[in-house]
C-alpha positions as CSV (number, residue, x, y, z in Angstrom):
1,X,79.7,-29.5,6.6
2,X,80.0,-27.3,3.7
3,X,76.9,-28.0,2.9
4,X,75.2,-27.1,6.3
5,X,77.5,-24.0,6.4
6,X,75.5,-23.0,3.1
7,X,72.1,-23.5,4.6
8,X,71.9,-22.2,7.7
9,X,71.4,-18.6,6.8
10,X,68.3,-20.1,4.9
11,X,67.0,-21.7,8.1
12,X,67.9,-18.8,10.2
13,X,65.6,-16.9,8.1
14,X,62.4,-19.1,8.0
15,X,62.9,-19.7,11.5
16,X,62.5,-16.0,11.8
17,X,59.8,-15.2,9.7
18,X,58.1,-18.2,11.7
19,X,58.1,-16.6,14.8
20,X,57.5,-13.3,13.0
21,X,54.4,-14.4,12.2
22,X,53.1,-16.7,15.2
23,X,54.1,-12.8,16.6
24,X,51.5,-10.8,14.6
25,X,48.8,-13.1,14.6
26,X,45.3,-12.0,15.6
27,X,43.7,-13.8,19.0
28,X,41.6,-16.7,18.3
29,X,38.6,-15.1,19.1
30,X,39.3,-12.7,16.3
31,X,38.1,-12.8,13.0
32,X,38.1,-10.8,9.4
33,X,35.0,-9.6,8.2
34,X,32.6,-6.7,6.1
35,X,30.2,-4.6,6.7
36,X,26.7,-5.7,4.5
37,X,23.7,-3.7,3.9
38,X,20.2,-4.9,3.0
39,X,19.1,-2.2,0.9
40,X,15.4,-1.1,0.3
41,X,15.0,-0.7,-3.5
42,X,11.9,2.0,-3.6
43,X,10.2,2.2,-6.9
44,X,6.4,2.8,-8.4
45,X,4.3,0.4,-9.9
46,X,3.3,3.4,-12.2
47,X,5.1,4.4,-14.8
48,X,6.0,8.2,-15.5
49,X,8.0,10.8,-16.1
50,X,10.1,11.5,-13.2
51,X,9.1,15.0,-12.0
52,X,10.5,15.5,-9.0
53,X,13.3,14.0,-6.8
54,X,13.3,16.0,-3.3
55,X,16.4,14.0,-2.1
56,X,19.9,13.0,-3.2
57,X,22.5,10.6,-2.8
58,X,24.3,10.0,0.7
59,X,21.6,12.3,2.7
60,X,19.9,11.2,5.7
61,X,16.0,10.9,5.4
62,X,13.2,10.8,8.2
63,X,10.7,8.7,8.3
64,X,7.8,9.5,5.8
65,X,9.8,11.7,4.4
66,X,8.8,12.5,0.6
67,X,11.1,11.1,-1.6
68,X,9.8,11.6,-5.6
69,X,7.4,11.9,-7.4
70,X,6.1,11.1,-11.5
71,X,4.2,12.8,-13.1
72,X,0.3,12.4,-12.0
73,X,-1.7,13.9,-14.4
74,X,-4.0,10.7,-16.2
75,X,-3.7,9.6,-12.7
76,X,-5.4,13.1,-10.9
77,X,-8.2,13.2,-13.9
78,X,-9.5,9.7,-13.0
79,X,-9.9,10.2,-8.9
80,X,-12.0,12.8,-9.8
81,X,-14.1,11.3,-12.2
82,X,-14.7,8.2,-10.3
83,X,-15.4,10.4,-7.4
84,X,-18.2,12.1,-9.9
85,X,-19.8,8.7,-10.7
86,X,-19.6,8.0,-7.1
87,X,-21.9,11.0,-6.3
88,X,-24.0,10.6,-8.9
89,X,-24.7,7.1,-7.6
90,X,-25.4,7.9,-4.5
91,X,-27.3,10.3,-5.5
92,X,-29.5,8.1,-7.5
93,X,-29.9,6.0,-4.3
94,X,-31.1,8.5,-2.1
95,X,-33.8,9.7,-4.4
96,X,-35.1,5.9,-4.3
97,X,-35.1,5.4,-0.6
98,X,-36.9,8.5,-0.2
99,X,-40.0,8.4,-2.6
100,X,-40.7,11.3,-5.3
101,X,-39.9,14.6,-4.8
102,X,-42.8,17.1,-2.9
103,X,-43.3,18.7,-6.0
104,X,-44.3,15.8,-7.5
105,X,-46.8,14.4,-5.3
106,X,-48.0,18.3,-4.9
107,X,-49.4,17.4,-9.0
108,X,-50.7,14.4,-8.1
109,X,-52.6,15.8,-5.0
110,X,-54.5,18.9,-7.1
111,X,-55.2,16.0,-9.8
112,X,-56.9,14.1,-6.5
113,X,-58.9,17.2,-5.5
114,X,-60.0,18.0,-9.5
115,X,-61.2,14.3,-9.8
116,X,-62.9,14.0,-6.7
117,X,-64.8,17.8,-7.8
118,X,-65.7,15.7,-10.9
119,X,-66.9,12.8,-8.9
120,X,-69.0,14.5,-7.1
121,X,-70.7,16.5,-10.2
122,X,-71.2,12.8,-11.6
123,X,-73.0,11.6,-8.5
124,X,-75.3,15.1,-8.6
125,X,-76.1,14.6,-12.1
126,X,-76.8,10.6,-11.4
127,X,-79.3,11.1,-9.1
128,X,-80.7,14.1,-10.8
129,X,-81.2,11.6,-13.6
130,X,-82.7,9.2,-11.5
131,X,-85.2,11.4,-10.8
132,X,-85.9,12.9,-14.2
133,X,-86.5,9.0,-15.0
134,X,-89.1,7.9,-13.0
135,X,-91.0,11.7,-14.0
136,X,-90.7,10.3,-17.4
137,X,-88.7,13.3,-18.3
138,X,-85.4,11.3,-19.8
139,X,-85.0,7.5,-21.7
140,X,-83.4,4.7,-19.9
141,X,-80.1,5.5,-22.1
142,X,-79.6,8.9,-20.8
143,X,-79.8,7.5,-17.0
144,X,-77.3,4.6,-17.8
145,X,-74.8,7.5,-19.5
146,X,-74.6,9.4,-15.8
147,X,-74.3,6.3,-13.5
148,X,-71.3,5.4,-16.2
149,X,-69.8,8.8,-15.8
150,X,-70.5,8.7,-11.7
151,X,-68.6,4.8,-11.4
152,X,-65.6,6.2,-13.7
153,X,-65.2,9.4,-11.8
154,X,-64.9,7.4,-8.2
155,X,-62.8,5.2,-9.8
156,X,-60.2,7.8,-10.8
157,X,-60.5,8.9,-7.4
158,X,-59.4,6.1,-5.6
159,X,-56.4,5.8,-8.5
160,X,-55.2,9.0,-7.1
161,X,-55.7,8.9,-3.7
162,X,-53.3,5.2,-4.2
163,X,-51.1,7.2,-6.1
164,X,-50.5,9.9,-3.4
165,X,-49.8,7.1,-1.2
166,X,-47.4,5.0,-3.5
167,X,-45.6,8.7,-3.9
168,X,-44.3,8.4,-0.3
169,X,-43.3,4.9,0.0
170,X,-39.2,4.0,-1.2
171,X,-38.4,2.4,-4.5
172,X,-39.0,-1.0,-4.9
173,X,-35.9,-2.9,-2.7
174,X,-34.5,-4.9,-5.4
175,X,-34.2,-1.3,-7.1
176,X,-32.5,-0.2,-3.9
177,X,-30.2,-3.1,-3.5
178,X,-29.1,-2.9,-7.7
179,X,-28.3,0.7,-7.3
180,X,-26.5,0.1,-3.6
181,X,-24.5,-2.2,-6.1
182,X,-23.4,0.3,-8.2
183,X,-22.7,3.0,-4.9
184,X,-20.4,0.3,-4.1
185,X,-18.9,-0.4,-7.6
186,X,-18.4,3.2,-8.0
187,X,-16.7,3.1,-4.6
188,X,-14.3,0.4,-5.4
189,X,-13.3,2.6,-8.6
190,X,-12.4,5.0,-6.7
191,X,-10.4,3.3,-4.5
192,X,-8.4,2.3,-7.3
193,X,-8.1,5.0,-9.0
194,X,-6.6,7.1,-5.6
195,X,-4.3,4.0,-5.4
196,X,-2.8,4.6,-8.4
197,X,-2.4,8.3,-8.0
198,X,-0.6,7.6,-4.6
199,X,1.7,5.2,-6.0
200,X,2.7,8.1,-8.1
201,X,5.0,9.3,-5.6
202,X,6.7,7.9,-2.7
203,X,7.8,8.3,0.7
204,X,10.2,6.8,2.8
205,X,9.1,4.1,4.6
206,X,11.9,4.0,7.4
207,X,14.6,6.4,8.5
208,X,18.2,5.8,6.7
209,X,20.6,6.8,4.2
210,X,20.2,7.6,0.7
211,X,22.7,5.1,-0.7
212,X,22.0,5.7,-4.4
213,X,19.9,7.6,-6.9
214,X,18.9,6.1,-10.0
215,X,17.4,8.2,-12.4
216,X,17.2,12.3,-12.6
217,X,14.4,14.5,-12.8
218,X,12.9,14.2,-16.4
219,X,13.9,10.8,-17.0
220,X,11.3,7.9,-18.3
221,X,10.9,5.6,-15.4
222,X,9.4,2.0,-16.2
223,X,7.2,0.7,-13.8
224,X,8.9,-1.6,-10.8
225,X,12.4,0.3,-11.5
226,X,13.8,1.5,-8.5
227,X,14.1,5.1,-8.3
228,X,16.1,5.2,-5.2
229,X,18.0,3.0,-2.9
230,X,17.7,3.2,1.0
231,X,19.7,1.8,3.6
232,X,17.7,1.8,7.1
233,X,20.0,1.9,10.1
234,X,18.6,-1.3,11.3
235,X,19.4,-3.5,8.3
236,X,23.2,-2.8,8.7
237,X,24.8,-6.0,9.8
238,X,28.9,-7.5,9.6
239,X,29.2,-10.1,8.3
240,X,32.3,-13.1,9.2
241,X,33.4,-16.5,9.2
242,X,34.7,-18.7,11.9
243,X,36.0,-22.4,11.7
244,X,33.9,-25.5,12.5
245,X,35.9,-25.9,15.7
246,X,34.3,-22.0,17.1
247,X,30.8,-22.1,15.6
248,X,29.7,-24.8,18.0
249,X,30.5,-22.3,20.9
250,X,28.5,-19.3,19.1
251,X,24.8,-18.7,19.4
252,X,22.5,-15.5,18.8
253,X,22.6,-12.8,20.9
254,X,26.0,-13.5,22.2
255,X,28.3,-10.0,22.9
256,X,31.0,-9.1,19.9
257,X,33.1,-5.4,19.5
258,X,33.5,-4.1,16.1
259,X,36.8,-2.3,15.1
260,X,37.2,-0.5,12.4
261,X,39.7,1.9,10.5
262,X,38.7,5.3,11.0
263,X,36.3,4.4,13.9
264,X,36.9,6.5,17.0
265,X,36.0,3.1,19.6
266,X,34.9,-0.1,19.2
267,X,31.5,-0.7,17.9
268,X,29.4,-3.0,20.2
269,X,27.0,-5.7,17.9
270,X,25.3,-8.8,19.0
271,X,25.3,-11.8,16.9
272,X,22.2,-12.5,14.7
273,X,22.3,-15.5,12.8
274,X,24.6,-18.4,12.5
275,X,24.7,-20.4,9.5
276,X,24.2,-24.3,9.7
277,X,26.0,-24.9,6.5
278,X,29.4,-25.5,5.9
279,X,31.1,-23.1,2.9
280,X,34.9,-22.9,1.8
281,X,36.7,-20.0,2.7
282,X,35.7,-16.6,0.8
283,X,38.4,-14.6,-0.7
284,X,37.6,-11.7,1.7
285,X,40.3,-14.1,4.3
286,X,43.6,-14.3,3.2
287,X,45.0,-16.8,6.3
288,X,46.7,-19.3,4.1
289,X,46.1,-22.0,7.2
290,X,41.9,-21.6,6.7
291,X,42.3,-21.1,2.9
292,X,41.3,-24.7,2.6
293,X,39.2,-25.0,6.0
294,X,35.4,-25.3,5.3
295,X,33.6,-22.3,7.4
296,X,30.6,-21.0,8.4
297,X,29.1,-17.6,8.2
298,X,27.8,-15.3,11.0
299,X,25.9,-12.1,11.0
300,X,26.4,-9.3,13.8
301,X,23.9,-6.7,13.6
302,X,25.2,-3.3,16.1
303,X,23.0,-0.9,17.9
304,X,20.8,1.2,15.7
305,X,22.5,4.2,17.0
306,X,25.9,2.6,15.8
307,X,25.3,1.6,12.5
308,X,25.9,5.1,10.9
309,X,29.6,4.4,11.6
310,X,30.0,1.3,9.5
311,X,29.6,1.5,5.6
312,X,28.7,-1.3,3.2
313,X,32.2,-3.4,2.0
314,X,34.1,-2.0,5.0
315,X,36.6,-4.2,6.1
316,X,36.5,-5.1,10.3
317,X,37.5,-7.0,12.8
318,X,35.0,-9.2,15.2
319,X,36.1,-10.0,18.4
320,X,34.2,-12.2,21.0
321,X,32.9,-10.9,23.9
């Protein structure tokens, strides 16, 4: 009895804290969770000097909205020289499809009208000679000399009269097509070379919050290092566990509310992914009944309008809809 009489204050008092507890236990259909952000690491795959950084850390950016910028200068000279050599390629095909230029052919033309004068004071003189011949006035030699002379000056003639014509007609098409290859080399280059000026700076690609800025303005920025840290509304999510004996009843879509402290109301979410593997219980729940309870994750994402409210490693509570 004495014994008992000792004890029962002990029991009295477990007893209590028993039902103390059973007391402030959440609802079943409540569960401990975090906020989690998938954040967009922007960076160049230039390197540079960091010359300018038009936003800073925790402000709210726009889509497209500029967000820095290296400096560009290596990068600025080469666009325009490749957008020289592209000209001057194209250039060079143009003056192939079209022929020689008019002042050119104008040359060859007066050379046509000086031969064909000459011609025709060749053929005078040949059949001047041919009479002189038969009068016995000249030797055979001198007659043979003029119908030389006459046959040479219609030949350069007609070697004009094909070169007036060959003066209009387009290069020759395998010169076309080798120098269409290098209008289309030369436009490649410059492709590349305005893609590497562009990736020079950088602007956002989605609307969100500046989470983090890693470097300031004059700073040496490797290329691939992330110069600034986004999160989009959209890749908020929270992020919980629930026992093997609930997942079976959860699937996506399904209705949960949010609550947060600090958070004016409930934030609606919908439930986005469900995990088919079993883990052990992270140290983010402190029930010591599921401590040693495997558990599986699952991912809530709210409306885009909502996720402002929530910040990254916030703790909250999920309750089913």
């Amino acid at each position: 009895m004495k014994y008992f009489a000792r004890q029962s204050p002990l029991v009295f008092i477990l007893a209590l804290c028993i039902v103390c507890a059973s007391c402030s236990r959440e609802p079943t259909n409540s569960w401990q969770g975090y906020v989690e952000g998938e954040f967009l690491y922007l960076a160049s795959s230039q390197a540079g000097q960091l010359t300018e950084l038009s936003v800073s850390r925790g402000q709210t950016v726009a889509n497209d909205t500029p967000l820095f910028a290296l400096e560009a200068r290596n990068e600025t000279e080469a666009v325009a020289q490749a957008n020289q050599q592209l000209q001057a390629a194209r250039a060079q095909l143009a003056d192939l499809a079209t022929g020689k230029r008019p002042p050119e052919v104008d040359v060859t033309r007066a050379q046509l009208v000086q031969a064909e004068a000459d011609a025709a004071r060749a053929a005078t003189q040949y059949r001047r000679d041919e009479q002189q011949l038969r009068a016995g006035g000249i030797a055979q030699s001198q007659l043979d000399e003029s119908r030389a002379n006459a046959l040479s000056s219609a030949a350069r003639v007609r070697e004009l009269q094909s070169q007036v014509v060959v003066a209009h007609l387009p290069g020759r098409s395998e010169q076309i097509r080798a120098q269409q290859a290098q209008v289309d080399a030369a436009l490649a280059q410059l492709g590349q070379a305005q893609w590497k000026l562009d990736q020079k700076s950088m602007r956002a690609p989605h609307g969100g919050l500046v989470f983090d800025t890693m470097y300031r303005s004059g700073e040496w920025v490797p290329a691939g290092s992330p110069v600034i840290r986004l999160l989009p509304p959209e890749n908020v999510k929270v992020r919980f566990f629930v026992p093997e004996a609930v997942v079976g009843s959860l699937a996506p879509g399904r209705r949960v509310t949010i609550r947060c402290d600090g958070c004016a109301a409930d934030v609606p979410a919908v439930l986005s992914f469900i995990s088919n593997q079993a883990e052990y219980t992270p140290p983010v729940i402190f029930s010591n009944e599921s401590r040693s309870k495997l558990v599986f994750m699952v991912e809530a994402k709210p409306q885009t309008a909502d996720a402002p409210k929530l910040r990254p490693g916030q703790p909250v509570t999920v309750t089913l809809q």
